[in-house]
Every structure is written in C-alpha cells, then in structure tokens.
HTML snippet that shows the backbone in 3Dmol.js (N, CA, C, O; Angstrom):
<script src="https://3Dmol.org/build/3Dmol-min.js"></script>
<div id="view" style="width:600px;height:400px;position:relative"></div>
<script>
const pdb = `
ATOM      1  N   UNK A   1       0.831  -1.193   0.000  1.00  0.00           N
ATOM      2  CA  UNK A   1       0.000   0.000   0.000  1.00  0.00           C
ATOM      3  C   UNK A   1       0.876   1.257   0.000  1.00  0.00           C
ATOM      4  O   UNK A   1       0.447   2.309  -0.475  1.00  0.00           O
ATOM      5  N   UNK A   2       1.839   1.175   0.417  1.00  0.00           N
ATOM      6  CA  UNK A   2       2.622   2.027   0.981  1.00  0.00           C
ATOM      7  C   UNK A   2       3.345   2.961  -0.502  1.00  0.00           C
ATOM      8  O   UNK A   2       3.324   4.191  -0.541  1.00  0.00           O
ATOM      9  N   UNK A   3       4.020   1.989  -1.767  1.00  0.00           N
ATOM     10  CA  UNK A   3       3.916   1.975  -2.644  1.00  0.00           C
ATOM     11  C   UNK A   3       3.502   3.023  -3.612  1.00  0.00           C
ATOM     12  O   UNK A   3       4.061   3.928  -4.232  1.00  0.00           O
ATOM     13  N   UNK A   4       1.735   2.316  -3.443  1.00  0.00           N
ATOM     14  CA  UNK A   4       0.797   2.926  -3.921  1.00  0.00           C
ATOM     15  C   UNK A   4       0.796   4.509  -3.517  1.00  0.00           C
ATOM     16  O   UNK A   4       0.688   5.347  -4.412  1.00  0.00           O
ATOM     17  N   UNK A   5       0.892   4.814  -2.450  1.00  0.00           N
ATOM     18  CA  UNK A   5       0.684   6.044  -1.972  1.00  0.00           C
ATOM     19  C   UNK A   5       1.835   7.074  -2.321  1.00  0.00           C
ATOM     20  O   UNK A   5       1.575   8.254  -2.556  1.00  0.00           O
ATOM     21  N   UNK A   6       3.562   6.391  -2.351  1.00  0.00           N
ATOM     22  CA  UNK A   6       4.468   6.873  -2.776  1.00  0.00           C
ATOM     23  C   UNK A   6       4.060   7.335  -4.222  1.00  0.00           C
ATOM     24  O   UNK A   6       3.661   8.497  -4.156  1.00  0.00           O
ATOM     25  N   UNK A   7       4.028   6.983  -5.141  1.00  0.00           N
ATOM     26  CA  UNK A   7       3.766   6.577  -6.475  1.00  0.00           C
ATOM     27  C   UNK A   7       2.444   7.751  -6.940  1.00  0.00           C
ATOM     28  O   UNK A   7       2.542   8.331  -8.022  1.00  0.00           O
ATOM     29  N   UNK A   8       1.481   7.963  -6.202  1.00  0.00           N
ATOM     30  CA  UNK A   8       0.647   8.728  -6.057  1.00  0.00           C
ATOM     31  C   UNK A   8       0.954  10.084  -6.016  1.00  0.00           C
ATOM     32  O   UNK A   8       0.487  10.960  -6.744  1.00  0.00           O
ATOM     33  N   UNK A   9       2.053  10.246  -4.805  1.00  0.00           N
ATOM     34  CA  UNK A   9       2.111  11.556  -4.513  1.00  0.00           C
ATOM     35  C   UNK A   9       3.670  12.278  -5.774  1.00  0.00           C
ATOM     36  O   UNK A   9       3.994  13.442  -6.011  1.00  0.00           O
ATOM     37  N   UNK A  10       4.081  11.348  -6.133  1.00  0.00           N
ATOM     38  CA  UNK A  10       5.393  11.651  -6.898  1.00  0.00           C
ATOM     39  C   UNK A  10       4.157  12.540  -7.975  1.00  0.00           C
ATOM     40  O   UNK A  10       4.084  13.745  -8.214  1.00  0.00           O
ATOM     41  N   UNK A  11       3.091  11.135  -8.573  1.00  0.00           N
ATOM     42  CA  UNK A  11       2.624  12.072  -9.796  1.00  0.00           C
ATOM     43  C   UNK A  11       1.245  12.958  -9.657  1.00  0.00           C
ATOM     44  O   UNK A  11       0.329  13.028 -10.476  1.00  0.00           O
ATOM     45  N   UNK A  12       1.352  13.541  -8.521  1.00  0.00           N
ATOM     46  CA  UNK A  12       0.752  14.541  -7.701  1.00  0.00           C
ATOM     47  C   UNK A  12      -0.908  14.555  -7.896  1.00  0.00           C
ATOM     48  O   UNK A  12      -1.530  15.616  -7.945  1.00  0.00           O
ATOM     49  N   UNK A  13      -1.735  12.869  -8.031  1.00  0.00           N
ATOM     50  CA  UNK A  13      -2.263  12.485  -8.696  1.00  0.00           C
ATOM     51  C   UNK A  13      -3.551  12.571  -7.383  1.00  0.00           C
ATOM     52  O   UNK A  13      -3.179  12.705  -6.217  1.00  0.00           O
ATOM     53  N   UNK A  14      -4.817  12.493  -7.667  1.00  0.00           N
ATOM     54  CA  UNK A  14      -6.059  12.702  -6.582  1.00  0.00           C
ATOM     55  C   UNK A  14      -6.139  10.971  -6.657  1.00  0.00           C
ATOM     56  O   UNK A  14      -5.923  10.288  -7.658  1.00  0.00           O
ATOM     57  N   UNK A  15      -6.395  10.642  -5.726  1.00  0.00           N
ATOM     58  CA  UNK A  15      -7.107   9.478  -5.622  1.00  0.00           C
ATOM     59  C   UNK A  15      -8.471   8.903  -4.230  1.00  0.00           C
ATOM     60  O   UNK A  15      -8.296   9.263  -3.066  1.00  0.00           O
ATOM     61  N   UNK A  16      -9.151   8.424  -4.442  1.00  0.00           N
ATOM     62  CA  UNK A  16     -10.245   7.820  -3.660  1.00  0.00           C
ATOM     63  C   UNK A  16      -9.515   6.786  -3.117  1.00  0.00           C
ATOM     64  O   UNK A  16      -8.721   6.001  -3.637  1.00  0.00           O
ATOM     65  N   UNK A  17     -10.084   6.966  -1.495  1.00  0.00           N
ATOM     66  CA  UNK A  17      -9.658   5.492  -0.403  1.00  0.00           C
ATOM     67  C   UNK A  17     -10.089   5.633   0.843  1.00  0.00           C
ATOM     68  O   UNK A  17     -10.276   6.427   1.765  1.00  0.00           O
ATOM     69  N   UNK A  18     -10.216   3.905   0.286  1.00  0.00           N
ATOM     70  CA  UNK A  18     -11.563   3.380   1.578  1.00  0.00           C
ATOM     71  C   UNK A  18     -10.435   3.286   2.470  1.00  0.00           C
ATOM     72  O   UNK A  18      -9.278   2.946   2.221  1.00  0.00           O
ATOM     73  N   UNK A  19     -11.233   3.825   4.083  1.00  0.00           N
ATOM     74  CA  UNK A  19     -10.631   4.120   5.191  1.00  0.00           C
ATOM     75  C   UNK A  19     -11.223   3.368   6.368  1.00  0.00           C
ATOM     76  O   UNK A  19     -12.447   3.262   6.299  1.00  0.00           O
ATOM     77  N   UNK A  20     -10.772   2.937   7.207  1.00  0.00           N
ATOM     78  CA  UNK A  20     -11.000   1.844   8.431  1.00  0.00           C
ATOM     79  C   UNK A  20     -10.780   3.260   9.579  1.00  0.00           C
ATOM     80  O   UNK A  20      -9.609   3.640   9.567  1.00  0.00           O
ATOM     81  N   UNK A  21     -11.416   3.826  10.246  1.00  0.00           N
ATOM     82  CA  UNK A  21     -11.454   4.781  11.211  1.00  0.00           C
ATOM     83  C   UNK A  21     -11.082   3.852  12.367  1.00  0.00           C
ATOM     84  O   UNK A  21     -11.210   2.629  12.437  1.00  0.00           O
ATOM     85  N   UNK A  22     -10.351   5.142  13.688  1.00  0.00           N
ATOM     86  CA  UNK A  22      -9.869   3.766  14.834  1.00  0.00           C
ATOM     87  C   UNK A  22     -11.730   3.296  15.226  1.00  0.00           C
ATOM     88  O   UNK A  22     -12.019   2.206  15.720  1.00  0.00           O
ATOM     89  N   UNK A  23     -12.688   4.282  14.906  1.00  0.00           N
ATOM     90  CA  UNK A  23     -14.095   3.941  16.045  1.00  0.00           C
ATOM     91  C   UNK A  23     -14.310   2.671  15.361  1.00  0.00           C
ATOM     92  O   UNK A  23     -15.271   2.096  15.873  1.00  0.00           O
ATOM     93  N   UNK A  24     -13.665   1.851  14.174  1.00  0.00           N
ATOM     94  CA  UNK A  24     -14.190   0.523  13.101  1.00  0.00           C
ATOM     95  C   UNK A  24     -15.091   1.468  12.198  1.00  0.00           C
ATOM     96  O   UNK A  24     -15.203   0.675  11.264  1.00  0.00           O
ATOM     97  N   UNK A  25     -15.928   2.748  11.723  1.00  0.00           N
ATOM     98  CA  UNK A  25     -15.725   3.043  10.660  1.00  0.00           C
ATOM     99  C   UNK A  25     -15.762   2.829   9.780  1.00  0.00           C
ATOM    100  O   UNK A  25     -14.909   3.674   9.508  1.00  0.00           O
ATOM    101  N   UNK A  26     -16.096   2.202   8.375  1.00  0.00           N
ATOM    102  CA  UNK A  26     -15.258   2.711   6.667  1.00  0.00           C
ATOM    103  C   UNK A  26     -15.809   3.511   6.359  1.00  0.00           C
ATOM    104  O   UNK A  26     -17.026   3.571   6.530  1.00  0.00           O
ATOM    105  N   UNK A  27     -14.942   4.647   5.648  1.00  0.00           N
ATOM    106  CA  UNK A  27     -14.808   5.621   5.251  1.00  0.00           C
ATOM    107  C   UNK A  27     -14.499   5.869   3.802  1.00  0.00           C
ATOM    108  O   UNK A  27     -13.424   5.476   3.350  1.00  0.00           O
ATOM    109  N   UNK A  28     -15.564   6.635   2.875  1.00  0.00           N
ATOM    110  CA  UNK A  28     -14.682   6.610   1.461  1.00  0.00           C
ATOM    111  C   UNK A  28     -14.174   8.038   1.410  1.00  0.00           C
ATOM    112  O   UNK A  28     -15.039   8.911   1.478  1.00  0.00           O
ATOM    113  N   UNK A  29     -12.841   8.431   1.294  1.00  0.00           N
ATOM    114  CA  UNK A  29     -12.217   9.668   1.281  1.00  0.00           C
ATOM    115  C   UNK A  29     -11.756   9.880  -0.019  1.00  0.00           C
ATOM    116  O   UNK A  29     -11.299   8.884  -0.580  1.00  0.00           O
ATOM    117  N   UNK A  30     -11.768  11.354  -0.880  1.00  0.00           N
ATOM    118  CA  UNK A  30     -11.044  11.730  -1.553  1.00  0.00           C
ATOM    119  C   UNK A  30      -9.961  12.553  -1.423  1.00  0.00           C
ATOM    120  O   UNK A  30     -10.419  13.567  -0.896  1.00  0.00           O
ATOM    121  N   UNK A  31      -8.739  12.711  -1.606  1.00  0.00           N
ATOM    122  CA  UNK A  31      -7.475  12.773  -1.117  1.00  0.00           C
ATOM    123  C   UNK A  31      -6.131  13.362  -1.766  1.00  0.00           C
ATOM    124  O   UNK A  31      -5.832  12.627  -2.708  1.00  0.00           O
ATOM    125  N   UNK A  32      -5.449  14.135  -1.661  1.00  0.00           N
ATOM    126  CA  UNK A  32      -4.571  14.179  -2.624  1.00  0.00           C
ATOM    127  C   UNK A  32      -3.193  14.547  -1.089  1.00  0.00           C
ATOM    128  O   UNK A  32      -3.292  15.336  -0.149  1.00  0.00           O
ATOM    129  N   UNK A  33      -1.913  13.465  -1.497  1.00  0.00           N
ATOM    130  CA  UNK A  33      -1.027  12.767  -0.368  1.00  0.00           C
ATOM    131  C   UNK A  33      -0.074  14.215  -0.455  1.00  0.00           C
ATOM    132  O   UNK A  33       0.645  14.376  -1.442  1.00  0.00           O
ATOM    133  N   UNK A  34      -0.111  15.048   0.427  1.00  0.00           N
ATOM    134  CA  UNK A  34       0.988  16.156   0.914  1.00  0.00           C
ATOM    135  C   UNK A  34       2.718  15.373   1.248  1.00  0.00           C
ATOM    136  O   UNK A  34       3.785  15.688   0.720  1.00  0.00           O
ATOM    137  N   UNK A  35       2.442  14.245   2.348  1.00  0.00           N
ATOM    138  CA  UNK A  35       3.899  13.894   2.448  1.00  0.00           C
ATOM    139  C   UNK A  35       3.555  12.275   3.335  1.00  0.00           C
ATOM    140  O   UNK A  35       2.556  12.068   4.024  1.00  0.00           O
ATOM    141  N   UNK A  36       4.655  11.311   3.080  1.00  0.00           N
ATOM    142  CA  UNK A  36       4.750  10.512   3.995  1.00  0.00           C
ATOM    143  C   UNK A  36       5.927  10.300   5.284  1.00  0.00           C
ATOM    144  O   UNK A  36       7.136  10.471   5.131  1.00  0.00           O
ATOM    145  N   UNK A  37       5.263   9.891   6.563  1.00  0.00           N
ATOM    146  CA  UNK A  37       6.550   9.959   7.232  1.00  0.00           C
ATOM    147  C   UNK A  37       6.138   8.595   7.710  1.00  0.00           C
ATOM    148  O   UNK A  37       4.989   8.231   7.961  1.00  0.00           O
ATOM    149  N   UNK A  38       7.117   7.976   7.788  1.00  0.00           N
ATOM    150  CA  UNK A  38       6.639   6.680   8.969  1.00  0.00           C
ATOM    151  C   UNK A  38       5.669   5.807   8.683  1.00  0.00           C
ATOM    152  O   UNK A  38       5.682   5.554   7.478  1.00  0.00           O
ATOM    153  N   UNK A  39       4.743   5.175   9.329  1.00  0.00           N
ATOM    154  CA  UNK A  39       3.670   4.228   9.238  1.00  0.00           C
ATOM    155  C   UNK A  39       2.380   5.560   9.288  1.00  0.00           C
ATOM    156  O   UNK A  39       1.378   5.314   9.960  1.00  0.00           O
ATOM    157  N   UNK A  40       2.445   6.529   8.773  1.00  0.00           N
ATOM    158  CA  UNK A  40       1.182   7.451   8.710  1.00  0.00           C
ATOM    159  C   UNK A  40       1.585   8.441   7.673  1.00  0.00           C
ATOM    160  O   UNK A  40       2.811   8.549   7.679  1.00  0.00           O
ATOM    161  N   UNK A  41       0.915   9.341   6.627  1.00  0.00           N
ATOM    162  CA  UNK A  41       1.194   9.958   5.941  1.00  0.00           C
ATOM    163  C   UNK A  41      -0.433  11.327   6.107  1.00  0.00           C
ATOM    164  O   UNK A  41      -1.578  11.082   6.488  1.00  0.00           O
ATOM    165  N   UNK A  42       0.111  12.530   5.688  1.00  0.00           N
ATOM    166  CA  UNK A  42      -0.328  14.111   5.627  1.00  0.00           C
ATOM    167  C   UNK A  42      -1.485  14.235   4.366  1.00  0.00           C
ATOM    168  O   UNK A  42      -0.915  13.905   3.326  1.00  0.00           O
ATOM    169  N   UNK A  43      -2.381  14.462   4.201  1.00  0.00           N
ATOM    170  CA  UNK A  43      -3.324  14.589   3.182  1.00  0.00           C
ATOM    171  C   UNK A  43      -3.960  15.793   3.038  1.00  0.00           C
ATOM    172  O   UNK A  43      -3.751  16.635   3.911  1.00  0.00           O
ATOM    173  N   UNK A  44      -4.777  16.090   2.021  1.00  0.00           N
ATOM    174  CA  UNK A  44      -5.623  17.184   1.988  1.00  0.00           C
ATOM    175  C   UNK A  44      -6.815  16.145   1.661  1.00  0.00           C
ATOM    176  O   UNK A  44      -6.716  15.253   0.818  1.00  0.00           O
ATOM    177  N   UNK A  45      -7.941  16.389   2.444  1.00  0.00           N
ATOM    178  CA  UNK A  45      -9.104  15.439   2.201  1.00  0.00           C
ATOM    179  C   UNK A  45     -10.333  16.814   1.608  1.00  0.00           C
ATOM    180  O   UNK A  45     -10.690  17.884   2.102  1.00  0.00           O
ATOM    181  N   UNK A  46     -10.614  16.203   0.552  1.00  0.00           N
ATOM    182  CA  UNK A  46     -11.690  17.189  -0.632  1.00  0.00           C
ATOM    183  C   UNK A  46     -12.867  16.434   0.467  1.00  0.00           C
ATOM    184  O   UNK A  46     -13.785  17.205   0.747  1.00  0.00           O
ATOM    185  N   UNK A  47     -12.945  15.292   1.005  1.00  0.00           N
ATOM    186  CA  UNK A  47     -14.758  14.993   1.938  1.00  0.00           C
ATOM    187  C   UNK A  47     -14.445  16.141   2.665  1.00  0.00           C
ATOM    188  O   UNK A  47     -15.200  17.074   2.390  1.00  0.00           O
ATOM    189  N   UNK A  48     -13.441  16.439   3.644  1.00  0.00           N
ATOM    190  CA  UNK A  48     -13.415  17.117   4.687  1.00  0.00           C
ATOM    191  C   UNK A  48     -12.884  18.468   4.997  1.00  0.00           C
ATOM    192  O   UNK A  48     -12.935  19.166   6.010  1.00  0.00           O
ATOM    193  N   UNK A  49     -12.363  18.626   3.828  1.00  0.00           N
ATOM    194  CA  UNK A  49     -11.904  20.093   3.586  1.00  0.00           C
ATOM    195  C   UNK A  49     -10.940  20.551   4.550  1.00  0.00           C
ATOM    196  O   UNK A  49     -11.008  21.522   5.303  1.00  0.00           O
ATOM    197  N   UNK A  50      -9.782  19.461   4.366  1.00  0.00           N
ATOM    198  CA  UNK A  50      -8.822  19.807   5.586  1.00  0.00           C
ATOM    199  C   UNK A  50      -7.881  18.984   5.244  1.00  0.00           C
ATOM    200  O   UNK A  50      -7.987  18.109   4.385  1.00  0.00           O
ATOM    201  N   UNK A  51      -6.968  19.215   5.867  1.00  0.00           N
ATOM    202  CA  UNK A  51      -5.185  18.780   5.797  1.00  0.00           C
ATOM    203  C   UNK A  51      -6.085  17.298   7.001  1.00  0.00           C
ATOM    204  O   UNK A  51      -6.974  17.481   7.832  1.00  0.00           O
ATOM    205  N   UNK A  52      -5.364  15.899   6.601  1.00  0.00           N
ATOM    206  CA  UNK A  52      -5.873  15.350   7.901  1.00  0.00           C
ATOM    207  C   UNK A  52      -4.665  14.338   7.596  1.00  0.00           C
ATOM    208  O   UNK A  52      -4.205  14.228   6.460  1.00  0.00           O
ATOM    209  N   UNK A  53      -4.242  13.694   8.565  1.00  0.00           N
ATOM    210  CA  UNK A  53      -3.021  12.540   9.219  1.00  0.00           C
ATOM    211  C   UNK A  53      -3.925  11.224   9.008  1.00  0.00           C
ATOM    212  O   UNK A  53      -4.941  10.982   9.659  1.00  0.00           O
ATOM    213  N   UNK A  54      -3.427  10.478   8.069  1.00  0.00           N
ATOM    214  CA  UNK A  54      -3.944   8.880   8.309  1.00  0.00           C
ATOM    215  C   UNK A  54      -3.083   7.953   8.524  1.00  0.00           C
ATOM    216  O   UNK A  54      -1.940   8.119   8.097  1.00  0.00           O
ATOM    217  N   UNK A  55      -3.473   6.595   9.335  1.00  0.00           N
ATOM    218  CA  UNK A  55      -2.690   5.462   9.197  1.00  0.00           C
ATOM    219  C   UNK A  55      -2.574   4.709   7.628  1.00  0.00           C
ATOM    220  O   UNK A  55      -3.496   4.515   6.836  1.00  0.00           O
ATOM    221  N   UNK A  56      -1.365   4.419   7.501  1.00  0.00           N
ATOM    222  CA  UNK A  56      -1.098   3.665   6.337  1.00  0.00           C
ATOM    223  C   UNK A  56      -1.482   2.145   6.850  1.00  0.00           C
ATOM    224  O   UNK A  56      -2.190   1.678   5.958  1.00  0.00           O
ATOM    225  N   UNK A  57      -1.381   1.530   7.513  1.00  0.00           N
ATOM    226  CA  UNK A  57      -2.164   0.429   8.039  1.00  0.00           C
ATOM    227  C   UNK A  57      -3.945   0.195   8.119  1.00  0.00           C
ATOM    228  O   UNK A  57      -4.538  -0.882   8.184  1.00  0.00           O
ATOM    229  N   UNK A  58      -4.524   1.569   8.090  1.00  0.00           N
ATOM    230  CA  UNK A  58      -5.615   1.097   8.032  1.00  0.00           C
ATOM    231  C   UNK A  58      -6.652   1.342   7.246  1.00  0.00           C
ATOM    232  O   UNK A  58      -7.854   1.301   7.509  1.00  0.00           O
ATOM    233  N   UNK A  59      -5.697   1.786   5.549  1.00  0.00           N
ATOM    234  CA  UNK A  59      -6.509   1.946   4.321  1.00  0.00           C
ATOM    235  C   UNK A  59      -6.654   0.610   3.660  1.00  0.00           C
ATOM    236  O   UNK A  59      -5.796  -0.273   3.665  1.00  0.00           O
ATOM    237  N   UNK A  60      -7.995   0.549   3.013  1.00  0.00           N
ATOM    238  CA  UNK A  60      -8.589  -0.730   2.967  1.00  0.00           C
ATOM    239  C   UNK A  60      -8.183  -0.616   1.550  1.00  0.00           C
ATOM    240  O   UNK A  60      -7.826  -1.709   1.109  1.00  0.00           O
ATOM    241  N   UNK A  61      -8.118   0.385   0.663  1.00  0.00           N
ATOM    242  CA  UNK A  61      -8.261   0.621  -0.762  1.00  0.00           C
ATOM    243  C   UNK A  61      -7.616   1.755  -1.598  1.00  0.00           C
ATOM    244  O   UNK A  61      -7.950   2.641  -0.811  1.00  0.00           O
ATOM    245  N   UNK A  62      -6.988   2.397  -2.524  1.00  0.00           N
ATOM    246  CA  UNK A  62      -6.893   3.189  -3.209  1.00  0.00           C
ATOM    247  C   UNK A  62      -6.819   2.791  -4.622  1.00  0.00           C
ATOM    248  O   UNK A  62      -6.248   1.896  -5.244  1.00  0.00           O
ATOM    249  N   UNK A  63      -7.652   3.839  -4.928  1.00  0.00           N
ATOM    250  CA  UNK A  63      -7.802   3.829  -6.822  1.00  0.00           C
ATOM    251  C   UNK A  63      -7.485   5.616  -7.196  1.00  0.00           C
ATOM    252  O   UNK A  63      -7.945   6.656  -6.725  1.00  0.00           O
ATOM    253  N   UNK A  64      -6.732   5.389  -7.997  1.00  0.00           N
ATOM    254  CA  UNK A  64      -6.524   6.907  -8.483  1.00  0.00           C
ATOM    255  C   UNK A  64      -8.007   7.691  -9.304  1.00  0.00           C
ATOM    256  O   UNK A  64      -8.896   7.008  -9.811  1.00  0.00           O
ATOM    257  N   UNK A  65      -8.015   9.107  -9.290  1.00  0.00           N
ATOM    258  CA  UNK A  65      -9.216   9.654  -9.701  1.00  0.00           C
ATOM    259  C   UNK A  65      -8.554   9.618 -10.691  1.00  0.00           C
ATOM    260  O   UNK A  65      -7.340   9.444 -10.587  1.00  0.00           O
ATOM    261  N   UNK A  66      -9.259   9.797 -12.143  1.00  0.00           N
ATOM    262  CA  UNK A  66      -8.996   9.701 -13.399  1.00  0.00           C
ATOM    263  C   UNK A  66      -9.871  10.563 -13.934  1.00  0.00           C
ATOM    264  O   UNK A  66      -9.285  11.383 -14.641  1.00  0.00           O
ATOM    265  N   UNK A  67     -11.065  10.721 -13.889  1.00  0.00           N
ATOM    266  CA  UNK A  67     -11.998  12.055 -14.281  1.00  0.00           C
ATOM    267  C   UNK A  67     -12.493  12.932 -12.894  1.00  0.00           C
ATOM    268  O   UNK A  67     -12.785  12.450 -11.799  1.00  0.00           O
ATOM    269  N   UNK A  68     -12.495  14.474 -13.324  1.00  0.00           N
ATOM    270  CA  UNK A  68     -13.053  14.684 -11.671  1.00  0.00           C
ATOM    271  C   UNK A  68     -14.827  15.015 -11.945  1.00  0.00           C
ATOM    272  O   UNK A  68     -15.098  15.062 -13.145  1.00  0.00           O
ATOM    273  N   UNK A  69     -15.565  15.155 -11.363  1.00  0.00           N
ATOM    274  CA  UNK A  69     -16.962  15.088 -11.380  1.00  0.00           C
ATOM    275  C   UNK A  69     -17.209  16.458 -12.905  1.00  0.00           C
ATOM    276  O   UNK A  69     -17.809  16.318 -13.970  1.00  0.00           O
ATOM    277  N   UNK A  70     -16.518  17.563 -12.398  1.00  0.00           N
ATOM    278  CA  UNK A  70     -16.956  18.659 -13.266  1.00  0.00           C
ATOM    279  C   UNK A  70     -16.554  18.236 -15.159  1.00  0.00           C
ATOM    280  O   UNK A  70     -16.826  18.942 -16.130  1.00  0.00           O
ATOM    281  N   UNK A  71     -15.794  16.772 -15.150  1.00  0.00           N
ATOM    282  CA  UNK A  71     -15.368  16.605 -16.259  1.00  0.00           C
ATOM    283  C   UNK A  71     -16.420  15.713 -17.246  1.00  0.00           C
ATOM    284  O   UNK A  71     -16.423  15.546 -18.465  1.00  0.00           O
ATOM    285  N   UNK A  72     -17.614  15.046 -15.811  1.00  0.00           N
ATOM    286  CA  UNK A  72     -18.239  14.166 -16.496  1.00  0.00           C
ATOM    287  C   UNK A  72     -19.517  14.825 -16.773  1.00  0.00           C
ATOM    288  O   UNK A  72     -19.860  15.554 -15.843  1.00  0.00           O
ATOM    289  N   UNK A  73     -20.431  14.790 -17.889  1.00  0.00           N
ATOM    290  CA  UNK A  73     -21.420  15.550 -18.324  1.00  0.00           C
ATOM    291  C   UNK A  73     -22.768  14.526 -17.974  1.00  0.00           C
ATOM    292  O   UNK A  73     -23.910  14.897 -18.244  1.00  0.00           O
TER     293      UNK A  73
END
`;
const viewer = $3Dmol.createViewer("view");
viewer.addModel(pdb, "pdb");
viewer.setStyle({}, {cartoon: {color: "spectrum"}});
viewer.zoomTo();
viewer.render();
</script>
C-alpha cells in the first residue's frame, strides 16, 4: 500500500480510499497525499476540507481519480 501512496504523490495524482477509522468506521475519502513519514502519511481530504493525518495500516483501498466530477457531463 505504501507503494501505492508513494507513487501517487510523486505524480501529484487525486485518488479515492476506503478508510478503516480507529471507532471501526469505513470511510470513502477523496485525497490528494501532501507527504509521507513513517507508518502514517499528511493529506488534503476534498470529503473534509482539511489537511488530515492517516494510518497507512488502516486503508482498505486506493484507486486513483482519473476524471473529476466537473469533467463528467
């Protein structure tokens, strides 16, 4: 996963991912990865309109965005 997220942020790319919250949770977030440090990495979340800290352990999923909504008619 970890990878994935590297790889993401090199090509400064938006992607959707399902999220496991500590309360148990899933969460579908849209996301674009600011930085990784450690077993957690820095985001800007478009659901939440905020810079937010996630575990890299407890994303269930990522798929890169490829169209954004205003592109689809």
């Amino acid at each position: 996963m970890r990878d994935q997220l590297v790889k993401a942020m090199q090509r400064n790319q938006i992607v959707n991912m399902m999220y496991m919250a500590k309360s148990g949770e899933v969460t579908k977030r849209r996301i674009k990865i600011i930085k990784i440090v450690g077993h957690t990495f820095q985001a800007y979340c478009f659901t939440k309109q905020a810079k937010r800290t996630f575990l890299i352990g407890s994303i269930l999923a990522v798929t890169p965005v490829i169209r954004k909504e205003r592109d689809v008619v």
